[in-house]
N, C-alpha and C positions, 0 to 999 in steps of 0.2 A: 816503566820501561826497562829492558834487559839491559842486564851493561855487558850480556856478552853481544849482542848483536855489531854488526859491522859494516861499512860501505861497502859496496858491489856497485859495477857500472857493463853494462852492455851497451850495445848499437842499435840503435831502432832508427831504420829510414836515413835520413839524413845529418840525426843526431846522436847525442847518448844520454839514455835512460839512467838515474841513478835510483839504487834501490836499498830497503835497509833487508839485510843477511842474517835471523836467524839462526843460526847452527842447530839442528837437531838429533835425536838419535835412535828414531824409530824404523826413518829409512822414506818418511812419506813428506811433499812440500806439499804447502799451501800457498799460492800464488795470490797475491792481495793489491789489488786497488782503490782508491777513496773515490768518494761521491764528486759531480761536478765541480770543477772549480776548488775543490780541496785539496791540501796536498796529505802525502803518506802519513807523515807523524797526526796529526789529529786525526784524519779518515784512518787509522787502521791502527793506529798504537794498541787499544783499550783489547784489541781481540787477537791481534797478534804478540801480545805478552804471554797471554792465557794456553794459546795455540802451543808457543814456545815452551812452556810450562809445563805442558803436556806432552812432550819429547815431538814436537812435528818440528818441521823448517821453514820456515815460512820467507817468502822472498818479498818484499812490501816496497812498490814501484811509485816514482812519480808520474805521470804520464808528461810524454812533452810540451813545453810549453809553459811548465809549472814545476812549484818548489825548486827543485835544486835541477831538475834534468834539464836537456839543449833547447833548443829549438825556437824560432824566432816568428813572428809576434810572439807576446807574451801573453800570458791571459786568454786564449785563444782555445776554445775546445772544436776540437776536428776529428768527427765519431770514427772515420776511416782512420786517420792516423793512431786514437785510440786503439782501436782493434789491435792493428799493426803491433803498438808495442808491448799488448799483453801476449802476443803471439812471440813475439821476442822473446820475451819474459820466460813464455812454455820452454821454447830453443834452449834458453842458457838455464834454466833452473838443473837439468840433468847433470851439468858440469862442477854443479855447487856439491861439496865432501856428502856421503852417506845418502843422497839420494836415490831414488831406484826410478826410473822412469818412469815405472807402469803406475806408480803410485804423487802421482800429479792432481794436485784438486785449484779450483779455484774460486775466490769470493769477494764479490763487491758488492756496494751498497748504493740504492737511490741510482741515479744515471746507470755508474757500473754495475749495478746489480742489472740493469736492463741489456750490457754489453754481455754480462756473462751470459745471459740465455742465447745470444748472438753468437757468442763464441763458442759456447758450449754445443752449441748445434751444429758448427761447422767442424769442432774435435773431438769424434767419436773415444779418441784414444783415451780422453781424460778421465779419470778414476772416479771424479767427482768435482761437482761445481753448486755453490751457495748463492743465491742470488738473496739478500737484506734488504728488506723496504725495497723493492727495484722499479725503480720507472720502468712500467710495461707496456703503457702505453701512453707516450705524450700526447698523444690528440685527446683522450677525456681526462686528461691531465691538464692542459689547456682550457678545454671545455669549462669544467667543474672550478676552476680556480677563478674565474674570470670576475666569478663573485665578490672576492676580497678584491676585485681591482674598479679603482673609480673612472670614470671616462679620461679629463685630462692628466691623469699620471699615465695611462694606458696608453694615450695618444702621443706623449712625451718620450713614453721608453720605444715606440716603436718608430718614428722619427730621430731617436738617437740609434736604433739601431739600424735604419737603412743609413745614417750617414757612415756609419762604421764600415757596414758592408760594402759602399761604394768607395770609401777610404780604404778599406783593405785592395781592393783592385789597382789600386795604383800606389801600396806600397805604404801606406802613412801608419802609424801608431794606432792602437786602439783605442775606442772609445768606449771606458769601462763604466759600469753600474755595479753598485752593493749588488752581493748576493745574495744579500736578506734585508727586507723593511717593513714597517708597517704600511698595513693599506693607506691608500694615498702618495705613496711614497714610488719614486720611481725605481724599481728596483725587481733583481730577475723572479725573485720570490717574494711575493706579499701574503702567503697565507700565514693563519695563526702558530701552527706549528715550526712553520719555515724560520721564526724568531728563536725557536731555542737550537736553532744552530751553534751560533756562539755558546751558548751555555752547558750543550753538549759535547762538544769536542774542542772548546778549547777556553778550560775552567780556568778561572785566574786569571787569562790571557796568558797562558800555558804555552800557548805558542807562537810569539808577538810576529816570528817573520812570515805567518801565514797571509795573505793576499787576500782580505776576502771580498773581491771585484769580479770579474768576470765581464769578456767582450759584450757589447750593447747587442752585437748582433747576433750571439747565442734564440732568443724568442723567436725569430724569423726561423728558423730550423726547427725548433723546439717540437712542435705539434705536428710532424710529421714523422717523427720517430718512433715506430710501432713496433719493439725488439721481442715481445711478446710473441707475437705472430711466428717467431725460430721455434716457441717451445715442443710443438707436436713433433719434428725434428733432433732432440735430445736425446741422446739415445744412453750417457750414463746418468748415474743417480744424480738429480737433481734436486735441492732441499731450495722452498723460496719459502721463505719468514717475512708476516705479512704484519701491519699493526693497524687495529679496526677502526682507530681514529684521526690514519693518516689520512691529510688532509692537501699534502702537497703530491706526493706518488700515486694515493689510495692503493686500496688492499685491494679492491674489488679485480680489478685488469692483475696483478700478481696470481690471486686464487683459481684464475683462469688460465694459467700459464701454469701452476704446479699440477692443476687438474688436466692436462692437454698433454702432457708432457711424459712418456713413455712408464718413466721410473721416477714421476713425479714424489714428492713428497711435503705436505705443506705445515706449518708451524703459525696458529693466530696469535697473540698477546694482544692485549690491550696497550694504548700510549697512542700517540702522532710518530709522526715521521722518523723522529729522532730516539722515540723510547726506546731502541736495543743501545742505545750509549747514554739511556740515563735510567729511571727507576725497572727498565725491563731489561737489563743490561745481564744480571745473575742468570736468568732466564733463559737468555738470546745463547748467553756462549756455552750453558749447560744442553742444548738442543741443539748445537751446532756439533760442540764436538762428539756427543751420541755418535752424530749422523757420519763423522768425519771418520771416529773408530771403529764403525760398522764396516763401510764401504774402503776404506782406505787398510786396515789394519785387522779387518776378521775376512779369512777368504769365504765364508760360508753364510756372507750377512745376503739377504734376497728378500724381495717385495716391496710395498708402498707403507710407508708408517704415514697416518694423516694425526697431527694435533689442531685440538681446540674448534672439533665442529659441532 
């Protein structure tokens, strides 16, 4: 972790986003959000130190809801409100020292990496956008996991999670599930890779006031989130980094969204879900920031670079 980085707080919606600040000196930000249910420090430490390393700014956001930002229920992911506050995010990154507007990227991982093709398609302006491991598509996300799950835990989490949803209508507390478990287990993720969560982003217990719960009625939404479908829509350079043995996002719906995708550009490595923050880690941020110094910092970088077909 940087020890020059800093707090920063913006306004998003009804609350305020807190974010970690960077300082760079190249003149280019990178706008960073963690995976569902994660907060900034373990979703985005390991690639926003390297980023910063490398003279970029990087601005590394909770979403509301979560870590340290506003917002009430707690534990709560609401895809609109998401959007919302990375679009905040875009607003205030310009005001942050040595910025340059034109030179705005942005990059999430798993969920968010499914938000940036969302978002990325609605702001043409953006210089560049990374989508990691991205949920592209929750419905054969859904599909394809259904495997690791046995009948009565599956019947369990999804009766905890319509009573959440009718609890949240009338205001009551949420009712939370682990975000990772073994099959059998009730919980939002039971695939094999879904387990080295913990062991990827938060070694030692590195970062104890992490939450790692999530609202029961996240699955009720889940499989209808098709963020992939924005990518023909994308109009700046797009890099999405895929891992061939993810088994919770898969690669497959990502490869099709960097290939659909105007100024697509795609990156394979081998691992699950989790490998660009563990043995594909050297890899992941040597191929990102390439992609990030081309488009962000060479005016004369143009075309499709495709790795590992």
């Amino acid at each position: 972790m940087s020890e020059d980085r800093e707090k920063v707080r913006f306004v998003s919606g009804d609350a305020e986003c807190v974010a970690w600040h960077y300082p760079g000196t190249n003149g280019a930000c990178v706008i960073m959000t963690p995976g569902g249910g994660v907060t900034k420090e373990p979703g985005t430490d390991p690639f926003a130190t390297r980023f910063h390393e490398a003279g970029f700014t990087v601005l590394a956001l909770d979403y509301r809801h979560f870590g340290e930002s506003g917002g009430r229920p707690r534990q709560v992911i609401r895809v609109k409100e998401q959007l919302a506050d990375w679009q905040a995010a875009i607003d205030f990154a310009p005001t942050l020292p040595n910025v340059d507007p034109a030179k705005l990227a942005i990059w999430g991982f798993s969920l968010s990496g499914g938000h940036a093709l969302r978002l990325a398609a609605r702001h043409p302006r953006l210089a560049a956008a990374i989508a990691q491991t991205p949920l592209a598509d929750g419905r054969a996300a859904a599909l394809r996991t259904m495997r690791h799950r046995k009948p009565l835990p599956m019947l369990r989490l999804l009766g905890r999670g319509l009573r959440d949803a009718v609890g949240g209508l009338f205001g009551r507390q949420p009712l939370l599930v682990p975000l990772a478990g073994k099959p059998g287990t009730v919980a939002f993720v039971t695939t094999p890779d879904g387990l080295d969560g913990d062991r990827a982003l938060n070694p030692g217990n590195r970062y104890p006031e992490w939450q790692q719960a999530i609202a029961a009625r996240t699955p009720l939404w889940f499989g209808f989130y098709r963020p992939g479908r924005a990518a023909p829509r994308v109009r700046c350079p797009l890099l999405v980094l895929v891992c061939d043995q993810d088994q919770t996002a898969f690669a497959e719906p990502g490869v099709r969204a960097a290939r659909r995708a105007p100024r697509g550009e795609l990156v394979r490595m081998p691992g699950g879900h989790y490998g660009p923050f563990l043995d594909g880690h050297e890899r992941a941020v040597e191929a990102e920031l390439s992609f990030l110094h081309r488009h962000l910092l060479d005016p004369l970088a143009t075309g499709t670079v495709r790795y590992g077909e």
